[in-house]
C-alpha positions as CSV (number, residue, x, y, z in Angstrom):
1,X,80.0,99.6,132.0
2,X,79.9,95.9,131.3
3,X,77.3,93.1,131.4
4,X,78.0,90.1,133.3
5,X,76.2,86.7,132.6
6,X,76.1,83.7,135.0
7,X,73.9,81.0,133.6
8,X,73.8,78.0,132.3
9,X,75.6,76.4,129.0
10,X,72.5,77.1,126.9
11,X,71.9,80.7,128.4
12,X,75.3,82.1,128.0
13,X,76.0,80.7,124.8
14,X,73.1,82.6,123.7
15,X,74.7,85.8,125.1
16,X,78.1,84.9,123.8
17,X,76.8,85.3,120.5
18,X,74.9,88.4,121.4
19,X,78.5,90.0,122.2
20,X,78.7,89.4,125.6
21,X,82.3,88.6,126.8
22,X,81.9,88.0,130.6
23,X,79.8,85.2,130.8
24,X,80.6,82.4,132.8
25,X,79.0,78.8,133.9
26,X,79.3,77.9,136.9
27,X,80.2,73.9,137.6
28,X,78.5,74.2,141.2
29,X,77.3,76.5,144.0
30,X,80.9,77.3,145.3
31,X,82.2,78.5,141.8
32,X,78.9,80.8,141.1
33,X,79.0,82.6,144.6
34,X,83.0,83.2,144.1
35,X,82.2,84.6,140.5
36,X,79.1,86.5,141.5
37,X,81.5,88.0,144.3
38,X,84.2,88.8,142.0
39,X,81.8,90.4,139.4
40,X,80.3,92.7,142.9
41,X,83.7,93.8,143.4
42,X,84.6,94.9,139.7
43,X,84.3,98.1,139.2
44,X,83.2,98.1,135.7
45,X,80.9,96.1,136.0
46,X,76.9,97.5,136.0
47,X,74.9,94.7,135.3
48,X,74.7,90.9,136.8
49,X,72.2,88.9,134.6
50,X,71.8,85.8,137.0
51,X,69.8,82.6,135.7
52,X,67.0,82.1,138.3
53,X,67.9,78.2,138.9
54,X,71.5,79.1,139.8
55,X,70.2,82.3,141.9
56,X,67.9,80.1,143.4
57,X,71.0,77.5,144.5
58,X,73.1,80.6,146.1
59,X,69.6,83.1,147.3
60,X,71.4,82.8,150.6
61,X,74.5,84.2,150.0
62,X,72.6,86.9,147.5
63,X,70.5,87.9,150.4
64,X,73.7,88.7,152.4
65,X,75.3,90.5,149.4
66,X,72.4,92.8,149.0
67,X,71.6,93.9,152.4
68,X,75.8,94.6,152.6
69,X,75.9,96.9,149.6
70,X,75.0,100.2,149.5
71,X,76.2,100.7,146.3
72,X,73.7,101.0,143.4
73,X,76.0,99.8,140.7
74,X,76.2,96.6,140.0
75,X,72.4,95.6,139.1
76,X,71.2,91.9,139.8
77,X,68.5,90.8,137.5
78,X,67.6,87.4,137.4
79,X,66.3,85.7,134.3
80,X,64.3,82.5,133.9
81,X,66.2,79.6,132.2
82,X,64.8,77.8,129.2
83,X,62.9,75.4,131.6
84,X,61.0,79.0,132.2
85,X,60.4,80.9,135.5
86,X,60.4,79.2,139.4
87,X,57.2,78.3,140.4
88,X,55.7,80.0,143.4
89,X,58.5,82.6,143.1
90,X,57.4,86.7,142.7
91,X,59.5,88.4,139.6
92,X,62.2,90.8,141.2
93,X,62.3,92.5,138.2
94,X,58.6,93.6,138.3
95,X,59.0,94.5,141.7
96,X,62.0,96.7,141.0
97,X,59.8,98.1,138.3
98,X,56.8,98.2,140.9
99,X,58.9,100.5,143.8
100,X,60.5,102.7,140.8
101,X,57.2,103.6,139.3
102,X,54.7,103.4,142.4
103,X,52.5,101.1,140.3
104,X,52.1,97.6,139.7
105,X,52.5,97.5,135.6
106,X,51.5,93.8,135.2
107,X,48.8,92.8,132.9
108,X,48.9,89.0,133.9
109,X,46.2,88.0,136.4
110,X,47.7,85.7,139.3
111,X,46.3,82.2,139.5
């Protein structure tokens, strides 16, 4: 299966050079939500590593793609961009990791 990566320049060099070879950088909102629907429809592909400031520009049109699919395959997982993680926004990953396990795993108290 293959790893997509939508991100910014400085996040998908990084993967690039990690061996990535589908990794793309979207110019605007248009281009990301017509890559991120491509990469959906791709057979191949299992994983969707999203930035959070693009996913953030598009959560819209990601809400409608994930209520549509009932397909496991691929997985979205958003990661922070160098700027760091949203404020105010709750990490999807640890709440995928939350309903798989039946257990909040976090160590980090909330402020």
């Amino acid at each position: 299966m293959k790893v997509v990566v939508i991100g910014k320049k400085d996040m998908t060099v990084g993967f690039s050079l990690a061996g990535v070879n589908e990794v793309f950088t979207p110019e605007d909102d248009y281009e990301a939500k017509k890559i991120l629907d491509r990469s959906l429809e791709t057979p191949d592909v299992g994983v969707i590593l999203l930035s959070e400031s693009i996913a953030e520009e598009i959560r819209e049109h990601l809400r409608q793609k994930k209520k549509r699919r009932e397909e496991i395959y691929p997985v979205i997982v958003e990661l922070p961009d160098k700027e760091g993680p949203v404020k105010g926004k709750e990490d999807p990953l640890q709440d995928k990791i939350k309903r798989a396990v039946g257990v909040d795993i976090s160590t980090q108290e909330e402020k």
